[in-house]
N, C-alpha and C positions, 0 to 999 in steps of 0.2 A: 119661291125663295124661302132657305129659312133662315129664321133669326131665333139667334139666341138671347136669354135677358137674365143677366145678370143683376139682381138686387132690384127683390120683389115687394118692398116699403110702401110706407104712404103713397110716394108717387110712385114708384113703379108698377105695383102690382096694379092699378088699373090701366097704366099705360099698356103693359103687356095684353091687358082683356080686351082692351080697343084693338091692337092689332090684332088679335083673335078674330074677334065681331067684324073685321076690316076685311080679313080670310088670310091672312098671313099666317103661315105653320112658323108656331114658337115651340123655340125649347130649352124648358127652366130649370131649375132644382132651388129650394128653399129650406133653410133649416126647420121652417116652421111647418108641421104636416098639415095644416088646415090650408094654410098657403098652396101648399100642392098640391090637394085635393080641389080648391077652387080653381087652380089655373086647369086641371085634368078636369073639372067639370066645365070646363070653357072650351074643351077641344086641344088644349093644349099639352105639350109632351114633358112626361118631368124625369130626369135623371138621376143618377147619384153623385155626381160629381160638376165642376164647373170646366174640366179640361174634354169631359164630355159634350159640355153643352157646346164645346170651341171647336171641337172636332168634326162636327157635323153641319155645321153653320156657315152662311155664307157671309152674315153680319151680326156681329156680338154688340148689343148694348148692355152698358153699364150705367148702373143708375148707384152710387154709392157715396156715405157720409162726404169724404175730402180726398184730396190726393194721398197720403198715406195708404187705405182703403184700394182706392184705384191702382196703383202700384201694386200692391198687393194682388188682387186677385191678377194680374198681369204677370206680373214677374216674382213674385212671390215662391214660397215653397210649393205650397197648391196652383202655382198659376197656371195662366191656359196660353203662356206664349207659345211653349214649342208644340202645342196641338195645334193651334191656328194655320189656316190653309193659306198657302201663298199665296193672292191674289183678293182676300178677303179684308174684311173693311172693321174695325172698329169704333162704335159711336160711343162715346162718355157723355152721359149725359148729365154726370155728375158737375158742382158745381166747385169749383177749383183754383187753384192759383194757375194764372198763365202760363207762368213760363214751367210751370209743372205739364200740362198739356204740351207745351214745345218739345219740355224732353221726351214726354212718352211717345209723342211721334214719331221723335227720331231714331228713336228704339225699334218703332215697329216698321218704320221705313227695311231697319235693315234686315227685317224679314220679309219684305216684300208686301208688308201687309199696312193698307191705308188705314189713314184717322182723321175723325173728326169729332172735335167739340163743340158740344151743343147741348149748354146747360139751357133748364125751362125756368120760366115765370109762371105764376098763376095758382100756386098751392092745389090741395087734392081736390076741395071741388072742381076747379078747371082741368084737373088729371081725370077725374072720373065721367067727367063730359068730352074728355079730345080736346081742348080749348085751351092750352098752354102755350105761352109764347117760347117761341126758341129760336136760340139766337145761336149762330155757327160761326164756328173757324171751322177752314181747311180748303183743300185745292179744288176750284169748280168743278172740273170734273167729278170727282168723287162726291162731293154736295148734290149734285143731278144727278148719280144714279141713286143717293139713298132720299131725294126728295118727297119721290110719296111717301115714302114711311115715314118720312118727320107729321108729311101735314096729315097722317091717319091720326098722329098723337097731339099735335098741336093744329091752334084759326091759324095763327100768326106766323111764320119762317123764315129767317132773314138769315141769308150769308151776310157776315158782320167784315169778313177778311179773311186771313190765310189761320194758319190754325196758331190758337190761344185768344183771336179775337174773339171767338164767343163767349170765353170767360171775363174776356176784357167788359164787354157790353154787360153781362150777368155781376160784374161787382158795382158797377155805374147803374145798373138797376137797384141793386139793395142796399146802395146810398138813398136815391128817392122812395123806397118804399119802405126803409127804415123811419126816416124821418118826417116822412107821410106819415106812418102814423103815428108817430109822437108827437106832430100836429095836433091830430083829430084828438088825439087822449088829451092834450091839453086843453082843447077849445071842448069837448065834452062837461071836463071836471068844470072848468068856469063857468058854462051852464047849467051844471049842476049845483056851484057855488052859491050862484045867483039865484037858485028857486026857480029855472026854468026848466020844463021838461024836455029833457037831453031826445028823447024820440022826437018831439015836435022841432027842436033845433037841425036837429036832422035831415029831417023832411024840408026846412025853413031853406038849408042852405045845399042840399045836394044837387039839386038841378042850377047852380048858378056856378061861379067859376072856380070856387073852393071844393066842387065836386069832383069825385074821382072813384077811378074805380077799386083801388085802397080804401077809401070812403064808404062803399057800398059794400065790400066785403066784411070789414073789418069793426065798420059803428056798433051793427048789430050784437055783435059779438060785446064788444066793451056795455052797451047798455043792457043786456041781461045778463051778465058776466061769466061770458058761457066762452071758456076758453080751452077746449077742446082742440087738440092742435090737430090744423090743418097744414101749417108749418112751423115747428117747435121754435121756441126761444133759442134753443143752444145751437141749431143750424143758422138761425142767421147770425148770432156772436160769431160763428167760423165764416162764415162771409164776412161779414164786418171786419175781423182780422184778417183775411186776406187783401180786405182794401186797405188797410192802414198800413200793413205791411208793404204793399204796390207803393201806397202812398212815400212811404220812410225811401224806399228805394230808387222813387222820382222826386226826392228832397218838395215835396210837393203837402202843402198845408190844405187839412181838409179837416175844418174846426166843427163842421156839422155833423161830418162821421161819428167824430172822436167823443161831440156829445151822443150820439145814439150808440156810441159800443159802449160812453161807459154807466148810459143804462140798461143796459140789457148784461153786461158784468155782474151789475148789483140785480137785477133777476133773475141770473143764473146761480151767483153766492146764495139769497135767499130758497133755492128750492124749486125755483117754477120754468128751469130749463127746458120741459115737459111741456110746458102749456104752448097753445098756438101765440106768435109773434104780436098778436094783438093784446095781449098780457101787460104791453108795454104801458097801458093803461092803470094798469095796478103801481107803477112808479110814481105816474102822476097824482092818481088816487092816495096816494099814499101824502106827497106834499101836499096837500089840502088839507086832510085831516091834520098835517103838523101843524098847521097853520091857520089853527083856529082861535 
């Protein structure tokens, strides 16, 4: 089987190298020539175009910023709809607004050609390990034949419902993992407030029921202030607005979102759009020092 992959990022480009190492023949093209020389040093095939990569494939994944983006390389000027083979399957693995996935299904239905949504969890460490959760829409059929290939790239794979529920499960994730870790940045800095060392609190409380695996990714990070994105600040503000946006459209109050978009707003106005999500620490770092 080949698969195509569109949008070789953070997390893409090493999802594509696991299918690679898995024996799956991919085929990419990147704007970035070092990108294409890695995926060609992986065994992998790289092209000039993205209605090339559509045209030869049996299953296109998309790994891109938002729905705008996925639209985009789909039905865009450049897109790869009318190369796409009748009977071929679409996986977006990007992370989206629902009823944007609804529409573009419906779109490609009427070329004959399936879709499923199946944004991941897990940022690039768990991308560069296979270890991402992923959470689908779309019709079982279709979910069981492209199933090994989720679980080559992800432990976790869950059909969530028909398709848009995997974005549906992907915004209800990055509610709790936004405010997971605006938790931990707050109960850091108070430990830090207090003259206690924020590693030994760490250790003090991860193994009990405030631990998590937000916790164990993300402490690290905030206690040597190594914020190195694994997943930027400004992708999960575009998650975060797609839940609040869900939200406004199910007349539905979500007061815990609405504090974690609007700091990750004021981290993105400041400059650190760029840095990994765990940055969110620096908001709270920040109220402490005012509050001296």
């Amino acid at each position: 089987m080949k698969i195509g992959f569109i949008g070789l990022g953070i997390m893409g480009k090493p999802m594509a190298k696991n299918l690679l190492k898995a024996g799956y023949s991919v085929v990419a093209s990147s704007s970035n020539p070092l990108t294409n020389e890695e995926i060609k040093a992986n065994g992998g095939q790289v092209v000039d175009s993205l209605k090339e990569i559509a045209a030869v494939s049996e299953v296109v994944i998309t790994m891109v910023p938002n729905a705008p983006e996925v639209k985009d390389v789909l039905f865009g000027e450049e897109g790869i709809v009318d190369s796409l083979k009748p009977g071929s399957i679409v996986i977006d693995m990007s992370s989206i607004d629902p009823l944007a996935s609804k529409d573009i299904a419906a779109t490609l239905r009427e070329r004959d050609v399936q879709f499923l949504d199946a944004p991941v969890s897990g940022g690039e460490p768990k991308a560069i390990e296979g270890t991402v959760s992923v959470m689908v829409g779309g019709d079982e059929v279709t979910f069981e034949k492209c199933l090994p290939i989720l679980q080559t790239v992800g432990a976790s794979v869950v059909r969530v419902g028909d398709v848009g529920a995997g974005n549906s499960a992907k915004l209800a994730n990055q509610i709790v993992v936004a405010t997971n870790i605006a938790a931990v940045s707050e109960a850091l800095v108070l430990a830090d407030k207090m003259g206690v060392d924020q590693t030994q609190v760490y250790e003090a409380i991860r193994g009990g029921l405030a631990g998590s695996t937000v916790m164990d990714a993300k402490a690290p990070m905030m206690i040597e202030g190594d914020f190195e994105p694994g997943f930027k600040v400004d992708l999960h503000l575009k998650d975060i607005r797609n839940v609040m946006k869900t939200g406004e459209a199910l007349d539905l109050d979500l007061p815990l979102t609405k504090f974690a978009s609007d700091i990750l707003e004021e981290l993105d106005e400041a400059g650190y759009g760029k840095e990994d999500h765990s940055a969110i620490y620096r908001y709270f770092e920040k109220l402490g020092k005012e509050k001296k």
